[in-house]
VMD Tcl script that draws the C-alpha trace (Angstrom):
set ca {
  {13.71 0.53 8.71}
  {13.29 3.71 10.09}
  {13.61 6.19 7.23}
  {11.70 6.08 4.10}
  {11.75 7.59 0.96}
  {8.90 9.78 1.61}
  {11.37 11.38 4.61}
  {14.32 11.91 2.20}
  {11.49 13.49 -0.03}
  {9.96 15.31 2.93}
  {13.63 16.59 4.03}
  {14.60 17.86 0.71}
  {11.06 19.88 -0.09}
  {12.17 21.81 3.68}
  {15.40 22.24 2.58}
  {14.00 23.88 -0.44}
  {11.87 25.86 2.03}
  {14.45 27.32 3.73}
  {16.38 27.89 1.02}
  {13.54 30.43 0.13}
  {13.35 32.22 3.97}
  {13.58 35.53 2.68}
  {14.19 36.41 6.49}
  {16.75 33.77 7.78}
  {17.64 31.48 4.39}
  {19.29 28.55 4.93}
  {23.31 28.52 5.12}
  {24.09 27.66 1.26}
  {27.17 25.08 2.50}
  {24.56 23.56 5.02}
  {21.81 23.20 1.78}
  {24.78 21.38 -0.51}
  {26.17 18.83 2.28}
  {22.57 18.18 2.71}
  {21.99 17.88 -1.22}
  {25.49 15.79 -1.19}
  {24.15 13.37 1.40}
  {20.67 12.92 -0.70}
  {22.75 12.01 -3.64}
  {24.68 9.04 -1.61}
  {21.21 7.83 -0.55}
  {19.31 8.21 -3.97}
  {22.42 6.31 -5.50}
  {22.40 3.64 -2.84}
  {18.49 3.12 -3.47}
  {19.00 3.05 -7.08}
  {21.33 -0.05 -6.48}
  {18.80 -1.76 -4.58}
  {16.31 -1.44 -6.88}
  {18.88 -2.54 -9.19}
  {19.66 -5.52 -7.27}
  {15.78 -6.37 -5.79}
  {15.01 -6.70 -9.80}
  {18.48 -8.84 -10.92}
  {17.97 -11.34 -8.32}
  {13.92 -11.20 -7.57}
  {14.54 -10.79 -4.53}
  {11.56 -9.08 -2.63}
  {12.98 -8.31 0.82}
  {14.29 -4.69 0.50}
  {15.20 -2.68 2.88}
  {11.94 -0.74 3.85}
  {12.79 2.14 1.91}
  {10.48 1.87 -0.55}
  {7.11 1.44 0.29}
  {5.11 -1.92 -0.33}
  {3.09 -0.88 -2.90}
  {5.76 -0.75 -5.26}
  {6.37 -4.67 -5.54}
  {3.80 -6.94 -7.56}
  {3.37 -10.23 -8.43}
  {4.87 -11.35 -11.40}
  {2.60 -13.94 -13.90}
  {4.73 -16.53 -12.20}
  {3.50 -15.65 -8.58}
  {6.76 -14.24 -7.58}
  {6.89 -10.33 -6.33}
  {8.65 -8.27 -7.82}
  {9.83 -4.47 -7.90}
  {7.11 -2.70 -9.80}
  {8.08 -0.35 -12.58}
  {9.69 -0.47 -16.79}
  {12.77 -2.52 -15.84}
  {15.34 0.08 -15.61}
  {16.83 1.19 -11.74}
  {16.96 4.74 -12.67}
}
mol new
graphics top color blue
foreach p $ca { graphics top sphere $p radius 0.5 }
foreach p [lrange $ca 0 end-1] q [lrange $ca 1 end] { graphics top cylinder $p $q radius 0.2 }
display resetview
């Protein structure tokens, strides 16, 4: 996958940047369709994560990175983190 969370991450902190261009800020329509799309992809993320951890499945996408899955007692990997998707 081509996009990562660290580049929705990495888009948003420039977004805030420009926000904060005292000299040329950032359209405010242009910030929220940009904040609207984030949403969608945080959401869709959050249901992977959701569905990685109901079915133990440990393919993914590639939007998270590796380090976040570890192997369960049983040898199985699993999405690292308290068990919720949020």
């Amino acid at each position: 996958m081509k996009n990562k969370i660290s580049d929705l991450r990495n888009h948003l902190f420039a977004t805030l940047e420009a926000l904060q261009d005292e000299t040329k800020p950032m359209d405010l329509d242009r910030a929220r369709a940009i904040a609207e799309v984030a949403t969608v992809v945080v959401e869709s993320a959050k249901a992977e994560v959701l569905f990685l951890k109901t079915t133990d499945n440990v393919q993914g996408s590639g939007f998270f990175p590796e380090d976040m899955k570890t192997i369960g007692n049983d040898g199985q990997r699993r999405i690292a983190g308290n068990g919720s998707a949020q």
